[in-house]
N, C-alpha and C positions, 0 to 999 in steps of 0.2 A: 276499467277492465279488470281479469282475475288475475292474481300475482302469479308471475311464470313460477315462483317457485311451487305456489299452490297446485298447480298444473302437474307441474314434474311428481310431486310427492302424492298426487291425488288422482291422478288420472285414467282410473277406471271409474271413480265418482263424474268427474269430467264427462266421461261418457256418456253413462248412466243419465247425467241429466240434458245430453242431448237428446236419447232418446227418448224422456217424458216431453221434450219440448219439438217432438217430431220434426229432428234436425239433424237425422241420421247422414244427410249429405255433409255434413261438418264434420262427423267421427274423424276421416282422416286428417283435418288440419291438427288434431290433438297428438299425432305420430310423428307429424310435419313437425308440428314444433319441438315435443323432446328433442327428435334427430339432429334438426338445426341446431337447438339452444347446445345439444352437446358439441355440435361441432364446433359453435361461436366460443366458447369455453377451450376447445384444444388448441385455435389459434388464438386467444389470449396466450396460452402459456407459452406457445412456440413464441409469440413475440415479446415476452418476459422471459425468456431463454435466450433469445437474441440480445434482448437488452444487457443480458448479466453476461453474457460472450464477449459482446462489445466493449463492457467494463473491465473483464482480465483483460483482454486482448492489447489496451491502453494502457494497464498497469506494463503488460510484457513490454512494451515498445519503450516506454519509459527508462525501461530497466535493461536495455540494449542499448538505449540511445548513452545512458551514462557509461554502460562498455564499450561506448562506442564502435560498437556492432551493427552490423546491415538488418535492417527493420523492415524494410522496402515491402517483401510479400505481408508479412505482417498488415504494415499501413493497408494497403490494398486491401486486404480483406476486412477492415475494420470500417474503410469509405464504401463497400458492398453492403453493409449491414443496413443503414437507415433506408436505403430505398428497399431493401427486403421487408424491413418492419410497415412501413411505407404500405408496404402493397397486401399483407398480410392485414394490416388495421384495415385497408378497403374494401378486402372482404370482408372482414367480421362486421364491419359496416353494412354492407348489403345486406349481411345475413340476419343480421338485427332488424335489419326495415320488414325484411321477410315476418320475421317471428312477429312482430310489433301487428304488422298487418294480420296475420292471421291471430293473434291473440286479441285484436281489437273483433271479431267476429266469435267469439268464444261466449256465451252467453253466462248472465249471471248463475249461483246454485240455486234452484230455488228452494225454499224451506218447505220440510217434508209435506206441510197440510194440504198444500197448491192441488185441487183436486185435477184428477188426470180427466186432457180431452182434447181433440186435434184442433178445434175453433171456440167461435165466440158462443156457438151454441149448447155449450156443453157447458160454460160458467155458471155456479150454481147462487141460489136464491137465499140468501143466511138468514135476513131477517125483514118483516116486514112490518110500517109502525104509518097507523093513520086511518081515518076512516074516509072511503071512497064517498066523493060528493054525488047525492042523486038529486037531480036537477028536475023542476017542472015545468022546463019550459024549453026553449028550443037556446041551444046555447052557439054562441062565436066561436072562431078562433080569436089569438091575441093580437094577430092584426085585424082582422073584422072590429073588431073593439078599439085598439087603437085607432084607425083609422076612423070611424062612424064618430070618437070623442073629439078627433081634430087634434091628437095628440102624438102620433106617429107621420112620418112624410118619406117614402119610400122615392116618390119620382123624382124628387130633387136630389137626393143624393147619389140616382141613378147619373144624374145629369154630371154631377160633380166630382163623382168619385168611381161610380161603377157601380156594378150590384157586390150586396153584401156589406152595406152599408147602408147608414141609417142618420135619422134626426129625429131623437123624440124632444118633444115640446112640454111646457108648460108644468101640470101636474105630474106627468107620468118620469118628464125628466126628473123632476124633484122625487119620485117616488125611487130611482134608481140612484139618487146620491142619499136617501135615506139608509137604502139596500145596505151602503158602504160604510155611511157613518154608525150605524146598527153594527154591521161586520167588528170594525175598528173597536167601538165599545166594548162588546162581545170578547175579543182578543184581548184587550186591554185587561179584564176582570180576570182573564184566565193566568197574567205573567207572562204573557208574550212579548217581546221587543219588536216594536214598530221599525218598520222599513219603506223608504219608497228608493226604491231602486233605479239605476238606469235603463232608459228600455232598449239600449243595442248591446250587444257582448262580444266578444271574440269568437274567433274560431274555433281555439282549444278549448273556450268554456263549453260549447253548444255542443261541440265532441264529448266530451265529458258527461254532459247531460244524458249522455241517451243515442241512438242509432241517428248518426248526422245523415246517411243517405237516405232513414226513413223522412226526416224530418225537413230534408231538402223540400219535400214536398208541402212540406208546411212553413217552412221558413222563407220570409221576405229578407234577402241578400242586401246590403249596400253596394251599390255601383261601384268597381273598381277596390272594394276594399275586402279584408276576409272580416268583416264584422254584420251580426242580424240583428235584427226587430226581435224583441223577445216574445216566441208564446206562450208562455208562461212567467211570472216573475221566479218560479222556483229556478230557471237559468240565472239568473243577476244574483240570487243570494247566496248557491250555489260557488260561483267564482268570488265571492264576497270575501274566502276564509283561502284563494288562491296560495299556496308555497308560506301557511302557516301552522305553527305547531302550538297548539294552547291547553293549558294546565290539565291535567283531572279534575282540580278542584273548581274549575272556572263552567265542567259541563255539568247538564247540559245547555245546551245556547241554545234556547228558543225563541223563534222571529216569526212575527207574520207582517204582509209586503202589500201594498195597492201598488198595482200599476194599470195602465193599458197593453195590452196585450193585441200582438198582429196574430193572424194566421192566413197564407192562403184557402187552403181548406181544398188543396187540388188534389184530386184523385178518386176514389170511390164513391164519396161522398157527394163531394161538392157544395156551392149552393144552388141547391135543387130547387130551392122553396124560398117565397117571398117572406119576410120577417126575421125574427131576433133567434132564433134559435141556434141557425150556423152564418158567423159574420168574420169579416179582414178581422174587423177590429173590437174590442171588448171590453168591458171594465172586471176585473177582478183581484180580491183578496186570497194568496196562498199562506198555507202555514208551512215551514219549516224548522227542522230540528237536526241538529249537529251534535252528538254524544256517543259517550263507550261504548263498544259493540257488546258487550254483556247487557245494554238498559234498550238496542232499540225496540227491541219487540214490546217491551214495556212501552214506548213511545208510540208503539204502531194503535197498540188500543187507544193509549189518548187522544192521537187526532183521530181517531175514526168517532169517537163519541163525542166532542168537539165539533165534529159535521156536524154527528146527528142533533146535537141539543139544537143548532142554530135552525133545523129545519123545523122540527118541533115548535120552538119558539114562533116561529112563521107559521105555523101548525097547516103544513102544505104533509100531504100523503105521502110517502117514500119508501123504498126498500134498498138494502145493501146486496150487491152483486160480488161474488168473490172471482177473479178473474181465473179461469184454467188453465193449463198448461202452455197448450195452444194459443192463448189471445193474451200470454202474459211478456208485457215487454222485454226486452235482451237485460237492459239494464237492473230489471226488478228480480227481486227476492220472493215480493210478494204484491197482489195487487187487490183492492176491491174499486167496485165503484159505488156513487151512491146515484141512485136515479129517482128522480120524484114524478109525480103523476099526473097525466095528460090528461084532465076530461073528452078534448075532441081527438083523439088519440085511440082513445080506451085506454093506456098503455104506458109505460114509464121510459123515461128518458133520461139519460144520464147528467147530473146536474154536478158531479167534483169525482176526483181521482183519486184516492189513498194509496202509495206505493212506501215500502221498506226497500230501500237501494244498498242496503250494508254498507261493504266499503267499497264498492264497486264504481261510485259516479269521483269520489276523494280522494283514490287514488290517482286516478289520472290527472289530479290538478296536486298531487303533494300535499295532504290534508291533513294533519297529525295530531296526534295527543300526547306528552309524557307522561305517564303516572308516578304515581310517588318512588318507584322504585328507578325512576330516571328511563327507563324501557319506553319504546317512540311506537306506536301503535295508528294505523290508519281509520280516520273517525268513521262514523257512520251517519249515512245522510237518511232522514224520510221527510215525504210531503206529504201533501194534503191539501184540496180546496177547501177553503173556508166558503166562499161566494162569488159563483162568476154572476155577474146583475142580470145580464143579458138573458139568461134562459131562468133564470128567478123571477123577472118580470115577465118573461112569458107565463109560467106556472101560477105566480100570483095572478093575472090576468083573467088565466080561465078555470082558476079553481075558487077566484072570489065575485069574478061578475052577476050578475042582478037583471031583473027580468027585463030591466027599462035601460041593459046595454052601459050603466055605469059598473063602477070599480068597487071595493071595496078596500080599503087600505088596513093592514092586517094591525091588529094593537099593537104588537113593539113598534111598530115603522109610525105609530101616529106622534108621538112624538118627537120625530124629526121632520114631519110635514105642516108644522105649526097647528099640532091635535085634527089635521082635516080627516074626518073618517070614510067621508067617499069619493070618488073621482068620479066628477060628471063633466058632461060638455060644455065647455065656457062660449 
């Protein structure tokens, strides 16, 4: 969340960026809170006034008792004082949940570029890299394909698990631990530090992450416990750096993470559609970066070029979406997406997320830097998908199929499939 002092000292900018993020029903929680935060601030002092009463008040009686003088009303009012303080901390307690709550609805600044627009239709088109495939023959979906190879099985995992879930077999699975071990290499070449993460977290991590009650909707809960299934590994790396303070000189820390990823996927979307597109569960590689708030924007171009090489490399079609005001998360700074392209679609579909989170996800979990001048500073987080498999082997699927319903396995990936260059029906 934003530092109440930022708030206090900025709160016409406060504003202002509610209203590019057409969230004018929040203007008044930013009045809500000065007024409280001042009032939690006057009973501090009243009960740091109490306290320093309480302290002559003890010295006088001291110094009556040795005159042996009547101290009596004295005592008494000095035994009034802690349950006055008492009650006086319990409100500045309430008052603090108050502020807390409404400051956790405060949304990130976002950085000036973020074009203005009240939804997702309005996110604009930055860049586009690839040549669209013209097909001569009548083309699949990726499960038509999957399915005709005998490499996808849909019904049993319906049986097993539900819908939204899957079993791929044979080549195609091995074609999706290529995906990964491709990914990993990839990272690796770049100076990233490898991570495999745990895939449940806390409650304060997944709070920290990002809007928990958007995410409720996407998050698989533990029974009985406040811990989730991570949809993302950027949550686990994220609480990785929990109530630590690390050097200047030691940033920036860059990590990229495989894990399995849950999602529900409940709400507008859903799973609508049979296949790999929108699934519970996932395989993917995020990148992460932890550095001084003067280098992240320098960090935000490196991972978004970082996407793009790896798609290139896979030489699948794509363009970069820059997210709008309107469809740009609470927690973000800034947002693009990168979407590659559907031949039975016509159309592109989003394949990773680039977000700048400043200090906005860090602070809430205590994330810090000292610099050389000893000065303690709140780091700044951004991510980035490197590769979720899942909708990469959809796109490889129908931007490399063959008239005779096999695969094509793209040059980087043949050397993780033991050189096989096509996928056909065993």
């Amino acid at each position: 969340m934003l530092d109440i002092r930022f708030i206090r000292e900025n709160p016409d900018l406060v504003k202002e960026n509610l209203k590019r993020k057409n969230k004018e029903d929040r203007l008044v929680l930013v009045d809500q809170i000065l007024e409280k935060y001042e009032k939690s601030i006057q009973i501090k002092k009243e009960a740091e006034s109490l306290r320093h009463k309480r302290n002559e008040l003890s010295l006088e009686i001291n110094e009556l008792v040795k005159q042996k003088k009547d101290a009596s009303k004295i005592i008494k009012q000095v035994r009034e004082v802690p349950e006055k303080i008492k009650s006086l901390e319990e409100t500045k307690e309430k008052i603090d949940l108050e502020i807390a709550e409404h400051v956790s609805k405060i949304p990130n600044i976002m950085h000036k570029s973020v074009p203005l627009g009240k939804d997702e239709t309005k996110n604009k088109v930055i860049k586009k890299w690839g040549k669209i495939p013209n097909f001569k023959f009548p083309i699949k979906n990726h499960v038509e394909l999957g399915e005709s190879l005998g490499l996808m099985d849909f019904e049993s995992s319906a049986k097993t698990s539900g819908n939204g879930f899957y079993y791929l077999k044979g080549d195609l699975a091995l074609l999706n631990q290529a995906l990964v071990r491709f990914t990993i290499d990839f990272m690796k070449k770049k100076k990233y530090t490898y991570i495999e993460p745990p895939l449940m977290v806390s409650k304060k991590v997944a709070a920290a992450a990002g809007d928990l009650n958007a995410f409720k909707l996407a998050l698989y809960k533990i029974e009985n416990e406040d811990y989730f299934m991570i949809p993302t590994a950027e949550h686990a790396v994220l609480g990785m750096l929990s109530n630590q303070t690390t050097q200047e000189n030691k940033l920036p820390l860059k990590f990229f993470a495989y894990s399995m990823c849950f999602r529900k996927e409940i709400g507008s979307h859903g799973i609508n559609e049979k296949g790999l597109w929108r699934t519970h569960q996932f395989n993917k590689v995020e990148q992460f970066i932890f550095c001084h708030p003067k280098d992240s924007w320098k960090y935000y171009e490196e991972l978004r070029k970082n996407s793009e090489e790896i798609w290139q490399k896979l030489k699948i079609p794509y363009r970069v979406l820059e997210m709008c005001s309107g469809d740009l998360g609470d927690w973000k700074a800034k947002s693009e997406d990168i979407e590659a392209y559907r031949p039975t679609t016509k159309d592109y579909g989003e394949v990773g997320s680039l977000s700048n989170c400043t200090d906005f996800q860090a602070r809430d979990l205590d994330i810090k830097l000292v610099d050389k001048n000893g000065e303690k500073l709140v780091l700044h987080t951004l991510n980035n998908t490197a590769l979720a498999t899942s909708r990469a082997l959809v796109v490889i699927m129908e931007n490399y199929q063959q008239k005779d319903g096999s695969i094509k396995v793209p040059t980087v990936l043949q050397q993780y499939m033991g050189k096989l260059k096509v996928i056909k029906k065993t």
